[in-house]
mmCIF file as gemmi writes it, N, C-alpha and C atoms, coordinates in Angstrom:
data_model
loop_
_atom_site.group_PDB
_atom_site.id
_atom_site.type_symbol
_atom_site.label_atom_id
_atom_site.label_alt_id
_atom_site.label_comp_id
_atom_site.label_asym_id
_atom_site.label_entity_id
_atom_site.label_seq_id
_atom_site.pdbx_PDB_ins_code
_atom_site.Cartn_x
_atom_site.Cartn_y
_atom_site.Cartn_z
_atom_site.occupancy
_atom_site.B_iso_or_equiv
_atom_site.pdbx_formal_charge
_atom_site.auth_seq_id
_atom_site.auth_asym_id
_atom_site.pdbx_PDB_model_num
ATOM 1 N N . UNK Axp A 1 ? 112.655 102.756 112.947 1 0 ? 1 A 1
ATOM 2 C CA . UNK Axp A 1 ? 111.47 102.149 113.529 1 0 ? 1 A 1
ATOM 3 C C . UNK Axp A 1 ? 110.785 101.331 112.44 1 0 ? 1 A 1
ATOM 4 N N . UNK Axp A 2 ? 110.441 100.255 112.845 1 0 ? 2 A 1
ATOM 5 C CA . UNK Axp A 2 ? 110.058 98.822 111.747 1 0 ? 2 A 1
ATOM 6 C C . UNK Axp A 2 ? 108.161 99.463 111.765 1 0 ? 2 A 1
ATOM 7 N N . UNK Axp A 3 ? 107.629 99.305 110.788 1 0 ? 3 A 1
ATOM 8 C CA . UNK Axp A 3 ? 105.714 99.089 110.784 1 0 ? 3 A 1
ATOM 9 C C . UNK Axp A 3 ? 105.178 98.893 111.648 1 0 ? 3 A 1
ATOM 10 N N . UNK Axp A 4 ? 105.624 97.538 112.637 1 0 ? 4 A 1
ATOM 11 C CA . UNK Axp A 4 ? 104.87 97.099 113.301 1 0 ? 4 A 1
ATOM 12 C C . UNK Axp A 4 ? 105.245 97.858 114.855 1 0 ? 4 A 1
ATOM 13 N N . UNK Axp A 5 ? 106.381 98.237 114.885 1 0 ? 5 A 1
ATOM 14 C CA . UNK Axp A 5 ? 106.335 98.909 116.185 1 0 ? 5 A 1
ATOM 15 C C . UNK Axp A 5 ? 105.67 100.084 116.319 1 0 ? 5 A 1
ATOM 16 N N . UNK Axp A 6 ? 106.16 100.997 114.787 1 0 ? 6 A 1
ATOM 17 C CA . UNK Axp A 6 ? 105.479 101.991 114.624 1 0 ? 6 A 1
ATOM 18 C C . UNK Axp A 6 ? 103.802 101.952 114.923 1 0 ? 6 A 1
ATOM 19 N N . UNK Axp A 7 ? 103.199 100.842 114.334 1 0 ? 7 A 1
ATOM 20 C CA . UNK Axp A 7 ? 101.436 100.877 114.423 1 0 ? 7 A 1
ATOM 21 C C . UNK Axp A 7 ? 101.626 100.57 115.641 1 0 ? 7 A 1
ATOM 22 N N . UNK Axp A 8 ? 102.132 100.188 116.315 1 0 ? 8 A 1
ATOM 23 C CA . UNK Axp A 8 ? 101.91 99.758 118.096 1 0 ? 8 A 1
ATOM 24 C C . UNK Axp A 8 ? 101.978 101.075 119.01 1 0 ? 8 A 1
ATOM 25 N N . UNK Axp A 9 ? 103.143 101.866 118.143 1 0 ? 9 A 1
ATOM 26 C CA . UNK Axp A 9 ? 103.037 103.31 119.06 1 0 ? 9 A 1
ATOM 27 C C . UNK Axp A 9 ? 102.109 104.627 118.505 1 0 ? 9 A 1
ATOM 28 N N . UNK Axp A 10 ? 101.525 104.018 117.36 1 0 ? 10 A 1
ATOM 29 C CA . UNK Axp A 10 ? 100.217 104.741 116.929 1 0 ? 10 A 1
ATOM 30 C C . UNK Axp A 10 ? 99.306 104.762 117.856 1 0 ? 10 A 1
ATOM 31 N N . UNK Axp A 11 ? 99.297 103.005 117.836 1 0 ? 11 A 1
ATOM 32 C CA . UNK Axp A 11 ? 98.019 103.102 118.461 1 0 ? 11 A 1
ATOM 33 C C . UNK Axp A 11 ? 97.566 103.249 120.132 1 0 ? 11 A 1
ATOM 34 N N . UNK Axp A 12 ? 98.582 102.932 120.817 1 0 ? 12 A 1
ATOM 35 C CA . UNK Axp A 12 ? 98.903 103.4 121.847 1 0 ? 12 A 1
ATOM 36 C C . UNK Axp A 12 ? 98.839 104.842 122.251 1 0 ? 12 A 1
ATOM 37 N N . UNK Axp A 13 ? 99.317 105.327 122.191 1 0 ? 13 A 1
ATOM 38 C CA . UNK Axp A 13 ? 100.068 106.931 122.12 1 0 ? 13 A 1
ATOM 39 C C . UNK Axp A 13 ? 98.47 107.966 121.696 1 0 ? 13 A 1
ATOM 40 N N . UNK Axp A 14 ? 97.975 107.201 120.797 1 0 ? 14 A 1
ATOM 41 C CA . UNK Axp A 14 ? 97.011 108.245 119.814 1 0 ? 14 A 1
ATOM 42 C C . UNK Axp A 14 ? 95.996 108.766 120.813 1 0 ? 14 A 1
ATOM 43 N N . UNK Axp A 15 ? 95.891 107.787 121.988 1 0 ? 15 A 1
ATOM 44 C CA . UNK Axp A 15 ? 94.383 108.17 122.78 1 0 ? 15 A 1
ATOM 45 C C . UNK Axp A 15 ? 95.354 108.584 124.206 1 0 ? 15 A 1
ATOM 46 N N . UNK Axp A 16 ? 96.541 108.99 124.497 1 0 ? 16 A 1
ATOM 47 C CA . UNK Axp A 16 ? 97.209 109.913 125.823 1 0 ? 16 A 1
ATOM 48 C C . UNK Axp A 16 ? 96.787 110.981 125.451 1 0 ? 16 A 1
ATOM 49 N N . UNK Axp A 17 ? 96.69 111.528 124.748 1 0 ? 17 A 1
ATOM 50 C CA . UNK Axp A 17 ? 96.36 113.347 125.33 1 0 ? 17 A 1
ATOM 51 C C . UNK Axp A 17 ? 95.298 113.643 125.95 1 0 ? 17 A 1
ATOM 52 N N . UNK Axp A 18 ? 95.299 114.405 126.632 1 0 ? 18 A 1
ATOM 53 C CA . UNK Axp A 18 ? 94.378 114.901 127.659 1 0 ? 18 A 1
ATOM 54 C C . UNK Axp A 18 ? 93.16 115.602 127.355 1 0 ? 18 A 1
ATOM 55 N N . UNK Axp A 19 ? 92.981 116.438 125.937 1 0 ? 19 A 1
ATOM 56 C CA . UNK Axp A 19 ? 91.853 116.845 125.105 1 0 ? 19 A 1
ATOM 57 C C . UNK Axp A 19 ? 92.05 115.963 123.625 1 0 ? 19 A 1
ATOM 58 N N . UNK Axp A 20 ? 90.753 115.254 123.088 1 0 ? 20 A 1
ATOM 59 C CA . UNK Axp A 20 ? 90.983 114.972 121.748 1 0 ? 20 A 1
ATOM 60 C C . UNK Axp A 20 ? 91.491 116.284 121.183 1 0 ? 20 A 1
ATOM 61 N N . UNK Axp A 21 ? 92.354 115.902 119.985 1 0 ? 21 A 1
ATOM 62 C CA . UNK Axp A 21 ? 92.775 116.673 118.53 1 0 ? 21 A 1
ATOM 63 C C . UNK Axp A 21 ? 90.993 116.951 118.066 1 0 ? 21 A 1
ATOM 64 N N . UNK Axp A 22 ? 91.274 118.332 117.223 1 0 ? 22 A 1
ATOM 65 C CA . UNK Axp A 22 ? 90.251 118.215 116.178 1 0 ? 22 A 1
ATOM 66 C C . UNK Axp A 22 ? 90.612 116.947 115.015 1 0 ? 22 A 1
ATOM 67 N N . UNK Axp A 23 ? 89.224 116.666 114.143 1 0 ? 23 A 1
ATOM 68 C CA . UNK Axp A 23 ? 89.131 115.389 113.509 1 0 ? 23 A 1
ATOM 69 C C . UNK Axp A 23 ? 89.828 115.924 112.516 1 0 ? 23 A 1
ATOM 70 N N . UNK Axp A 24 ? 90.128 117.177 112.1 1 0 ? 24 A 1
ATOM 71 C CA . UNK Axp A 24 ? 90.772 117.246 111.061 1 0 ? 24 A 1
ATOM 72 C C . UNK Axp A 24 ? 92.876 116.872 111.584 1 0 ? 24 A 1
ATOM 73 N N . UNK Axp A 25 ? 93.041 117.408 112.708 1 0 ? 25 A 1
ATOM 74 C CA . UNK Axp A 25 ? 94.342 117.132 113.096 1 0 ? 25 A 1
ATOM 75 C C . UNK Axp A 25 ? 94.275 115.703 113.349 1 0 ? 25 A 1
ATOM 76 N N . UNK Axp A 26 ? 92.92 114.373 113.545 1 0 ? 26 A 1
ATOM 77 C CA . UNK Axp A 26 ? 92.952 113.246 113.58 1 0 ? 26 A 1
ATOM 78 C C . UNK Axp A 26 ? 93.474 112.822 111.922 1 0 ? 26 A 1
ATOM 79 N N . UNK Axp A 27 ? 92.827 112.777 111.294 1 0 ? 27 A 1
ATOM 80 C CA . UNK Axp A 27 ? 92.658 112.76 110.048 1 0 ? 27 A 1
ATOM 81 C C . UNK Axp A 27 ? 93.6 112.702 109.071 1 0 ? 27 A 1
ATOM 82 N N . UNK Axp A 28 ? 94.833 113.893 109.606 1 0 ? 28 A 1
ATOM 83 C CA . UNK Axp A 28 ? 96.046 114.344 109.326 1 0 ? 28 A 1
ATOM 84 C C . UNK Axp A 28 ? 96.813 113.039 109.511 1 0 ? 28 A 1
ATOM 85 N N . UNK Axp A 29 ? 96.78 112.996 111.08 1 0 ? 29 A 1
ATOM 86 C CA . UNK Axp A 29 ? 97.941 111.78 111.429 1 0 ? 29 A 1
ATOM 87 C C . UNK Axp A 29 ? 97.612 110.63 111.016 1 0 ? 29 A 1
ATOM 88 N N . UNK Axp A 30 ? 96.27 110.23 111.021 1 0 ? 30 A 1
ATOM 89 C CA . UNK Axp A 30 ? 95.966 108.687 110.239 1 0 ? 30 A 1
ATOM 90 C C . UNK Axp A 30 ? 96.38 108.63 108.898 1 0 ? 30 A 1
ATOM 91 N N . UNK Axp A 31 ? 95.936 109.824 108.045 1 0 ? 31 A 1
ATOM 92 C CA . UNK Axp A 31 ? 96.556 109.677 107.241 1 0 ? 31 A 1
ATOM 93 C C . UNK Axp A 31 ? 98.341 109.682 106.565 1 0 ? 31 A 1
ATOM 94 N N . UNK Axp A 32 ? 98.997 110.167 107.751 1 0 ? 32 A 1
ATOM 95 C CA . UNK Axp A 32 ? 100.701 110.108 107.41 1 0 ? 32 A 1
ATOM 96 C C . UNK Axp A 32 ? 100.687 108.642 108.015 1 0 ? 32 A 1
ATOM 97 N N . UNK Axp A 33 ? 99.942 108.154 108.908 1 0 ? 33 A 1
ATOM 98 C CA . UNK Axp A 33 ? 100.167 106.897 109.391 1 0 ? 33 A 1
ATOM 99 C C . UNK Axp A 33 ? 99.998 105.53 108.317 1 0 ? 33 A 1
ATOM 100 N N . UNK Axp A 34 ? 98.67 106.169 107.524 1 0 ? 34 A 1
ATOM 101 C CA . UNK Axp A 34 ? 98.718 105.086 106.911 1 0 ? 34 A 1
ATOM 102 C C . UNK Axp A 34 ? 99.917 105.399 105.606 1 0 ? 34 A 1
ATOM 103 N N . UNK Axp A 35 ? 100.462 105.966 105.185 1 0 ? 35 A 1
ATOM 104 C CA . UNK Axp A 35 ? 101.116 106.694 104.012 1 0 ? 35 A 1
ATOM 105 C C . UNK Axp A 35 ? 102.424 105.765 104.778 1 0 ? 35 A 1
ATOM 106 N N . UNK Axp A 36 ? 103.081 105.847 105.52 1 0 ? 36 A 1
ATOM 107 C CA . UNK Axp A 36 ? 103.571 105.055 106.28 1 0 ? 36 A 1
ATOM 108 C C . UNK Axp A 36 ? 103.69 103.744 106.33 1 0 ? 36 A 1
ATOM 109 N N . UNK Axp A 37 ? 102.695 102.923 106.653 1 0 ? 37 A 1
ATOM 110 C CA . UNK Axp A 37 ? 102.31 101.672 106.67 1 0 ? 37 A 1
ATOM 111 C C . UNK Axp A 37 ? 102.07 100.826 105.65 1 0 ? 37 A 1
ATOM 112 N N . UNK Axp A 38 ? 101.548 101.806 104.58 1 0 ? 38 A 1
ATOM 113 C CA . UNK Axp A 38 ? 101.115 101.017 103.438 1 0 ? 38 A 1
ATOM 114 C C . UNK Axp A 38 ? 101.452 101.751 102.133 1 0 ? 38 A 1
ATOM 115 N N . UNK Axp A 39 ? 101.87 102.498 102.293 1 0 ? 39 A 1
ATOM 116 C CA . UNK Axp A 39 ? 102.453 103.922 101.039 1 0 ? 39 A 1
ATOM 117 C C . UNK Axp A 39 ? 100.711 104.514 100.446 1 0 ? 39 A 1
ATOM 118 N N . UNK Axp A 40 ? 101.124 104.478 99.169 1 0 ? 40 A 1
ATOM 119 C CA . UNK Axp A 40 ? 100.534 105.439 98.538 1 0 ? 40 A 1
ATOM 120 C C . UNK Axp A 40 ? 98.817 104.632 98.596 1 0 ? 40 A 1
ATOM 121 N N . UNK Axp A 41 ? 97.739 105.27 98.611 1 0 ? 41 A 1
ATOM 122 C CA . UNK Axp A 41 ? 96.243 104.518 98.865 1 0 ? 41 A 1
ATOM 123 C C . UNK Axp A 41 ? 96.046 103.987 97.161 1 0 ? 41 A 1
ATOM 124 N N . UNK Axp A 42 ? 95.649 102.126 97.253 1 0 ? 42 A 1
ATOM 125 C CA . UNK Axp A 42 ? 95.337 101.481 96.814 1 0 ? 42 A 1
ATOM 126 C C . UNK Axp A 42 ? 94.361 100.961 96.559 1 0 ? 42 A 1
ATOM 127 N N . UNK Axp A 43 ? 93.231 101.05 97.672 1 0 ? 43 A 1
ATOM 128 C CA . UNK Axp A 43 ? 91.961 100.29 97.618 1 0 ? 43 A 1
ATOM 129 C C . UNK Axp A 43 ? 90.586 101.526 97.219 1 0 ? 43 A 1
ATOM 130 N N . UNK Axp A 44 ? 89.866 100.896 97.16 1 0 ? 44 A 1
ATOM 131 C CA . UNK Axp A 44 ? 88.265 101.175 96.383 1 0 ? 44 A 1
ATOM 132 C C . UNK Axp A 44 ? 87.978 101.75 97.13 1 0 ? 44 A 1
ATOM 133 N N . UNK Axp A 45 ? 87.499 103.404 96.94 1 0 ? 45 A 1
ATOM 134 C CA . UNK Axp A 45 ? 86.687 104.444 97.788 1 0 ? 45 A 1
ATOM 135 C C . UNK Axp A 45 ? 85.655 103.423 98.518 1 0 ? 45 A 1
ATOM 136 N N . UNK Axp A 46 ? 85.241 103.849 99.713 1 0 ? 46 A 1
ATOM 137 C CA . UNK Axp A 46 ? 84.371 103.218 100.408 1 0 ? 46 A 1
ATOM 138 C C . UNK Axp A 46 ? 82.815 104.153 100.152 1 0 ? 46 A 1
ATOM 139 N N . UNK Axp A 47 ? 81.801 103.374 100.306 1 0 ? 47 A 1
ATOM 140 C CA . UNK Axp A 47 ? 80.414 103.539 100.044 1 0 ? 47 A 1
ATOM 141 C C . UNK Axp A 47 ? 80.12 104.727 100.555 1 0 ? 47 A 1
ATOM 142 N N . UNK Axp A 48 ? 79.188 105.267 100.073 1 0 ? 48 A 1
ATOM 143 C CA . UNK Axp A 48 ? 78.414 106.801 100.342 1 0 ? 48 A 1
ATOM 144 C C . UNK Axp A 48 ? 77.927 106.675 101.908 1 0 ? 48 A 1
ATOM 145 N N . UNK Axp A 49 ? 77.224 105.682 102.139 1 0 ? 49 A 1
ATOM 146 C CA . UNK Axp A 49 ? 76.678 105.319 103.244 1 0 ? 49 A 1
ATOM 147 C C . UNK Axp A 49 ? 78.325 104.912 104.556 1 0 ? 49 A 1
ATOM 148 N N . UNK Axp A 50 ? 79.16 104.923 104.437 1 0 ? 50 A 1
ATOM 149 C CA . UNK Axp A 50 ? 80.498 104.723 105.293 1 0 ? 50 A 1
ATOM 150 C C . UNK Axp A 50 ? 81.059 106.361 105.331 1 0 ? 50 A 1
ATOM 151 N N . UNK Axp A 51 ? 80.434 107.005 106.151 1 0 ? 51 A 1
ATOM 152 C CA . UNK Axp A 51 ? 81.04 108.226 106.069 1 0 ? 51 A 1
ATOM 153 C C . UNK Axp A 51 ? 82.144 108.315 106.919 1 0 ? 51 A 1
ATOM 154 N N . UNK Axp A 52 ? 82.1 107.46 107.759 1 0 ? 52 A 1
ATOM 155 C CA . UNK Axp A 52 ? 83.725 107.672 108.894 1 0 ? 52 A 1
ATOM 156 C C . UNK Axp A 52 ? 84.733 106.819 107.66 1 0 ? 52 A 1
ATOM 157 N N . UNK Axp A 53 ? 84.583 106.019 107.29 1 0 ? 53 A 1
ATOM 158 C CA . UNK Axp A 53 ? 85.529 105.179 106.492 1 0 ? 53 A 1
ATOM 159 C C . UNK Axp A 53 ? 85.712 106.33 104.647 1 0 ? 53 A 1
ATOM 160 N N . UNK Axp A 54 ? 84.963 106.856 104.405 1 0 ? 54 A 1
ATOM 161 C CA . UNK Axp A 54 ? 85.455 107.648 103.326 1 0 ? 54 A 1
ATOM 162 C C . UNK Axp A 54 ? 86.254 109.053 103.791 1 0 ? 54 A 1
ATOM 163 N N . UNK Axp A 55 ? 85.744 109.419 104.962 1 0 ? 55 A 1
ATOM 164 C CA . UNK Axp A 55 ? 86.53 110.434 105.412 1 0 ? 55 A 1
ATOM 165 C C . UNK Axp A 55 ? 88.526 109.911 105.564 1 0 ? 55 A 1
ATOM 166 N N . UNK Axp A 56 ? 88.4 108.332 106.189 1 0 ? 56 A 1
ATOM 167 C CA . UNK Axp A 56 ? 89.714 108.274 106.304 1 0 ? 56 A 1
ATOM 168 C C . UNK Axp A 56 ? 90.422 107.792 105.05 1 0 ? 56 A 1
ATOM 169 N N . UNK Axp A 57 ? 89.636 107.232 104.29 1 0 ? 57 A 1
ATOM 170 C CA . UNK Axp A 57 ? 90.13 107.083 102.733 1 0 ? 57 A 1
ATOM 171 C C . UNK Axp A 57 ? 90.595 108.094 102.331 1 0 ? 57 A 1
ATOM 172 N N . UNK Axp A 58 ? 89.7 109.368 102.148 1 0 ? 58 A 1
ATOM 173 C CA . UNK Axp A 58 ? 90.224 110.855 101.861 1 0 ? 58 A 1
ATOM 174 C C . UNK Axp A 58 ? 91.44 111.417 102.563 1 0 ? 58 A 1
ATOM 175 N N . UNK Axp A 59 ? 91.501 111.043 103.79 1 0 ? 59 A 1
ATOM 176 C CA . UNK Axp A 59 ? 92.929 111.605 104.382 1 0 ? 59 A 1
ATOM 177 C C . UNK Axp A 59 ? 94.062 110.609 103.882 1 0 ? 59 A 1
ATOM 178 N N . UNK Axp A 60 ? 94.185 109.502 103.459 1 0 ? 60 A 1
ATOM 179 C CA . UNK Axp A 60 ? 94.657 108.376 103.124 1 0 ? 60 A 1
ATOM 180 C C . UNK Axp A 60 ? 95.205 109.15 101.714 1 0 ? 60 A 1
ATOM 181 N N . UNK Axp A 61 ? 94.151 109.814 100.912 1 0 ? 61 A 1
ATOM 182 C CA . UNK Axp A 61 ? 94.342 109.62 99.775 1 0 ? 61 A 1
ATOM 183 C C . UNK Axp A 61 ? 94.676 110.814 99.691 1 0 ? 61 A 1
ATOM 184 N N . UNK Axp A 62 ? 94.624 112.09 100.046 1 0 ? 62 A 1
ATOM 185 C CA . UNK Axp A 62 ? 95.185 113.519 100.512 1 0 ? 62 A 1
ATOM 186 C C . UNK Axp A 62 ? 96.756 113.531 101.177 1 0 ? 62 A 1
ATOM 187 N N . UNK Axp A 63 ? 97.098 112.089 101.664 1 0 ? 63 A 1
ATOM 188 C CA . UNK Axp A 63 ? 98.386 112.625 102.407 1 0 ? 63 A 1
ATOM 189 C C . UNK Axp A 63 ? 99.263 112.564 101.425 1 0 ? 63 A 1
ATOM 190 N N . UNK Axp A 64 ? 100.684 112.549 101.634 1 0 ? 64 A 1
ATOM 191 C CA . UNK Axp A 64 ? 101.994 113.263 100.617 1 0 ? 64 A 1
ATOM 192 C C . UNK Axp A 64 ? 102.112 111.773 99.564 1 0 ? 64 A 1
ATOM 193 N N . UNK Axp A 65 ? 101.164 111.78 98.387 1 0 ? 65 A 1
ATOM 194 C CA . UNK Axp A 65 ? 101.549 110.884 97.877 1 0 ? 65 A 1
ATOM 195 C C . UNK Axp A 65 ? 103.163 110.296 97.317 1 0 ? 65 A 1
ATOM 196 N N . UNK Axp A 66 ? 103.395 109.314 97.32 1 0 ? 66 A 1
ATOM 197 C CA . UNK Axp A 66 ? 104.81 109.217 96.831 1 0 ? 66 A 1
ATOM 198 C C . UNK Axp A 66 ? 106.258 109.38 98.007 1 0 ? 66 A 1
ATOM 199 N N . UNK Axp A 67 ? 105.225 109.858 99.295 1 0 ? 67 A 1
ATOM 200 C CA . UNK Axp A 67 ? 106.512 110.035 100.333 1 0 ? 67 A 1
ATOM 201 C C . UNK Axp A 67 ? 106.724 108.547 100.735 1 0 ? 67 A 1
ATOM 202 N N . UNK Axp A 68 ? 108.307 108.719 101.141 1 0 ? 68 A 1
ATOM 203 C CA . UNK Axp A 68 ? 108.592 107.363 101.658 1 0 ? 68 A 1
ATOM 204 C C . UNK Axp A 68 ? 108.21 106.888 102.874 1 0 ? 68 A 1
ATOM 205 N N . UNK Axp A 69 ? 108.039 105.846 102.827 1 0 ? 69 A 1
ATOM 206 C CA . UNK Axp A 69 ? 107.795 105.3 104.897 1 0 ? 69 A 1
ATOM 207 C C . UNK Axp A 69 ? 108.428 105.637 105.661 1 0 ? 69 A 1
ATOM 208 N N . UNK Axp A 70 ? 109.503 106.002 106.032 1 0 ? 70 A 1
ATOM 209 C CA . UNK Axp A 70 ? 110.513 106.773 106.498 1 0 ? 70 A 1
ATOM 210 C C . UNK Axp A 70 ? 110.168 108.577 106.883 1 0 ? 70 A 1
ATOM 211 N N . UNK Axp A 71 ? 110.096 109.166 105.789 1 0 ? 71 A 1
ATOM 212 C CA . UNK Axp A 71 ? 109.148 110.412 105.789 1 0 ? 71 A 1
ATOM 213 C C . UNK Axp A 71 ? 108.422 110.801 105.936 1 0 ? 71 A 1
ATOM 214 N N . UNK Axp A 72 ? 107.537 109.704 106.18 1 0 ? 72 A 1
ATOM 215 C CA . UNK Axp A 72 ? 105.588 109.774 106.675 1 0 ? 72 A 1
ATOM 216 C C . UNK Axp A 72 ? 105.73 109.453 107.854 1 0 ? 72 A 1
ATOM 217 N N . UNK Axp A 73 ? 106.381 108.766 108.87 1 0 ? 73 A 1
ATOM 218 C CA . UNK Axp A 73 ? 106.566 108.377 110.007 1 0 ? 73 A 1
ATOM 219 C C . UNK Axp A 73 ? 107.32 109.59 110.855 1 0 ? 73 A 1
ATOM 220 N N . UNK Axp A 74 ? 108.002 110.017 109.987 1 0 ? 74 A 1
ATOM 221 C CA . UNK Axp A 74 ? 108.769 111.437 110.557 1 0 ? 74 A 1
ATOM 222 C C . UNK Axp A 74 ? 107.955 112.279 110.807 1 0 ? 74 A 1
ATOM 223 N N . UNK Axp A 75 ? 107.092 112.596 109.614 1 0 ? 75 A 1
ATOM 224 C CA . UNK Axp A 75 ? 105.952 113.942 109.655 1 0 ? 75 A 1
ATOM 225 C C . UNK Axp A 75 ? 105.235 113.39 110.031 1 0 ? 75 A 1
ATOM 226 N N . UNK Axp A 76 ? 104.854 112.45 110.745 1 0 ? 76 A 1
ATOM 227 C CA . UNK Axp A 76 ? 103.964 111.53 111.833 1 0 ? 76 A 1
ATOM 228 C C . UNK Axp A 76 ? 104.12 111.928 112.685 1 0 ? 76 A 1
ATOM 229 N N . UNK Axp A 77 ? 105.579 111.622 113.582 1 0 ? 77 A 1
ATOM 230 C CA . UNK Axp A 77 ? 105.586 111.693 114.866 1 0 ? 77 A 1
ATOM 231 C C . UNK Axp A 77 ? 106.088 113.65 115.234 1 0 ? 77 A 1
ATOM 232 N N . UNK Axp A 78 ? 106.304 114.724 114.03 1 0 ? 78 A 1
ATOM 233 C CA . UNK Axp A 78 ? 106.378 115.505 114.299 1 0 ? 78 A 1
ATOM 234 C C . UNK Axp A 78 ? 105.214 116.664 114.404 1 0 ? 78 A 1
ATOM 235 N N . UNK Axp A 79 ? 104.18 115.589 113.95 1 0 ? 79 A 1
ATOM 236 C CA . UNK Axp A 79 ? 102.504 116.003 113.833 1 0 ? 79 A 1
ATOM 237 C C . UNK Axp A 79 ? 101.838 115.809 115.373 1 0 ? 79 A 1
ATOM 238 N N . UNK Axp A 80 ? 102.371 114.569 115.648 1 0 ? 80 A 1
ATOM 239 C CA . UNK Axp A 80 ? 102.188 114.068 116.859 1 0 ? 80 A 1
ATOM 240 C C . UNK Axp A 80 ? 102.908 114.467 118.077 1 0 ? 80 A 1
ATOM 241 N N . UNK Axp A 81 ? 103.467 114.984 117.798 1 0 ? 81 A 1
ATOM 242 C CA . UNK Axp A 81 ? 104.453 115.901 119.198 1 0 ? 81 A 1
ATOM 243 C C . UNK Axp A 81 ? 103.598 117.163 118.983 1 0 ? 81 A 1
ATOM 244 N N . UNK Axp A 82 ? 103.134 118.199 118.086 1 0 ? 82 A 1
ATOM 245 C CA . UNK Axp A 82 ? 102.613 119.033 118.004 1 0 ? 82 A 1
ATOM 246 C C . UNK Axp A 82 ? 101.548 118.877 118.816 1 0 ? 82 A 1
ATOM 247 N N . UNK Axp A 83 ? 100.391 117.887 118.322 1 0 ? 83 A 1
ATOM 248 C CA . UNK Axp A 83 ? 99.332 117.343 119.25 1 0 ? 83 A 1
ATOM 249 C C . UNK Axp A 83 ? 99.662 117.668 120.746 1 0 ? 83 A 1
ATOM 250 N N . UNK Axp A 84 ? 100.544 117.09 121.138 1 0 ? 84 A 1
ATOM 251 C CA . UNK Axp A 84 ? 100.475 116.573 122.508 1 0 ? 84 A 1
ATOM 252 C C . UNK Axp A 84 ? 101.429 117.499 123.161 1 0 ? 84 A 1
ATOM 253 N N . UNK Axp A 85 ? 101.655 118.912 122.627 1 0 ? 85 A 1
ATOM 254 C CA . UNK Axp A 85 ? 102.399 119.838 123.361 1 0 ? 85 A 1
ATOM 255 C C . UNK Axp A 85 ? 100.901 121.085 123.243 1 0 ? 85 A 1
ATOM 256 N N . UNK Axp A 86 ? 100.38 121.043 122.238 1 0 ? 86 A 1
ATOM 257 C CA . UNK Axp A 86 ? 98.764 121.333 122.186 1 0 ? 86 A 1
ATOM 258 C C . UNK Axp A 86 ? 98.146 120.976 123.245 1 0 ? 86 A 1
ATOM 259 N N . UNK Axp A 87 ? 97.72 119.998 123.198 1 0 ? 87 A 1
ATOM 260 C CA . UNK Axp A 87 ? 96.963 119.181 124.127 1 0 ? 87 A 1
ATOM 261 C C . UNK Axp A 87 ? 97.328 118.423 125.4 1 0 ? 87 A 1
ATOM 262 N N . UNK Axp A 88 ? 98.675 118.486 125.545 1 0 ? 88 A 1
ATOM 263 C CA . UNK Axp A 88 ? 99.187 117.782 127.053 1 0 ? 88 A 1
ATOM 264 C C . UNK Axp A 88 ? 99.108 116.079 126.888 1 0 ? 88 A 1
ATOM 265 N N . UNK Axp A 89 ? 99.27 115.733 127.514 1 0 ? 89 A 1
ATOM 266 C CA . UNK Axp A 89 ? 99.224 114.193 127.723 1 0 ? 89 A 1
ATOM 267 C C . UNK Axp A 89 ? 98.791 114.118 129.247 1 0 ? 89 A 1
């Protein structure tokens, strides 16, 4: 699966289940998603005042540093089947 299909079935897919995930099981998958998409986190902690955006920096920057795109997409979509056998679709 290429990036771009992958972010298409992120983003798709992420809002079918039938109960939200807790934000921490959100949190989880954004972060293998982005680990995925963009590898290891690169950019400048975000401001004190951006608390939704430092929270996902932190999961960004918490997920398996050094895993490959390949491996983050795996423990993506096996995070994401968990979800949605949890939670139904």
């Amino acid at each position: 699966m290429n990036n771009k299909t992958f972010g298409y079935s992120f983003k798709s897919n992420v809002k079918k289940v039938k109960t939200r995930p807790t934000d921490q099981e959100l949190l989880d998958l954004y972060g293998l998603y982005k680990q995925a998409i963009v590898g290891d986190i690169n950019t400048d902690k975000p401001g004190i005042t951006d608390l939704k955006g430092k929270a996902k920096w932190e999961s960004s920057l918490f997920s398996p540093t050094g895993m490959s795109n390949d491996d983050a997409m795996n423990a993506y979509i096996s995070l994401a089947k968990e979800a949605i056998e949890k939670y139904g679709m």
